[in-house]
C-alpha positions in Angstrom: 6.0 -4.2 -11.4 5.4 -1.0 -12.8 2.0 1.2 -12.2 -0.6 2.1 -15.2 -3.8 4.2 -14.4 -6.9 3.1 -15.5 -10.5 4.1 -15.9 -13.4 2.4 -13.7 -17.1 2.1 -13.1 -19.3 -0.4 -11.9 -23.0 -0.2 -12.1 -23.5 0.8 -8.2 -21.4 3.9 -8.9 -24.2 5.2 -10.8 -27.5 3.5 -8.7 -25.9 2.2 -5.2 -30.1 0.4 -4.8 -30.1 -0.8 -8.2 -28.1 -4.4 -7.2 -25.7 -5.0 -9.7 -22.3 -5.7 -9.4 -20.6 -4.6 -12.8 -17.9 -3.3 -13.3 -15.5 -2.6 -15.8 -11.8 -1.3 -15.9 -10.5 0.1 -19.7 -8.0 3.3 -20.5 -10.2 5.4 -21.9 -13.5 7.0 -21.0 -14.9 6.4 -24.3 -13.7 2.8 -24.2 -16.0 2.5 -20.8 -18.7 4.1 -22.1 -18.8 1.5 -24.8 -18.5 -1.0 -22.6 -21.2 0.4 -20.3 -23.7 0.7 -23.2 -23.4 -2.6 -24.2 -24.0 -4.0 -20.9 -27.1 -1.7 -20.6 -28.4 -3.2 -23.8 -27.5 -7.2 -22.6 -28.6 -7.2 -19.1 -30.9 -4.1 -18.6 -32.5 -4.5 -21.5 -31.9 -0.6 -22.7 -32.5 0.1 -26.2 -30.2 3.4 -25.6 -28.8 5.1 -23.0 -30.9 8.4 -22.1 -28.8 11.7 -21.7 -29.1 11.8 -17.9 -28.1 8.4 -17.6 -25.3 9.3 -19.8 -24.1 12.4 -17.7 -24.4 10.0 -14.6 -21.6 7.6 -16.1 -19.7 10.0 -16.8 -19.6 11.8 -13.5 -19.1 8.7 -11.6 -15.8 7.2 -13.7 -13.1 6.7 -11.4 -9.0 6.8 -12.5 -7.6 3.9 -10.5 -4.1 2.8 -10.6 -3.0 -0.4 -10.9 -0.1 -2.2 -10.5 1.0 -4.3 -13.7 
C-alpha cells in the first residue's frame, strides 16, 4: 500500500446546522470546487455560488491522506 494526499470537504465543513452529509475527496482544489458547485446547483438548488460562500469552501478544504 502506498500513501497519496487528497483534498476533502463535505458540506458540514462549511455549515455544521445545515444537515447534509456531502462530501467529496479529488486532488485538486479546483477539481472540489467543481464538484462542490455542482452539488450546490443539484441538491441546493443554487443558481451560483455567491463569493462568501466561495471563500467559505475554500477555507474549510482539508488535505487528507489516504492509503492506496
Amino acid at each position: 500500500m502506498s500513501a497519496k494526499q487528497y483534498k476533502k470537504l463535505g458540506c458540514m465543513d462549511v455549515d455544521p446546522k445545515g444537515g447534509c452529509a456531502f462530501e467529496v475527496r479529488a486532488e485538486t482544489d479546483g477539481e472540489i470546487m467543481r464538484l462542490v458547485a455542482d452539488h450546490g446547483k443539484m441538491v441546493h438548488k443554487m443558481t451560483a455560488i455567491p463569493p462568501e460562500m466561495a471563500a467559505k469552501v475554500k477555507a474549510a478544504i482539508k488535505t487528507v491522506t489516504v492509503n492506496v
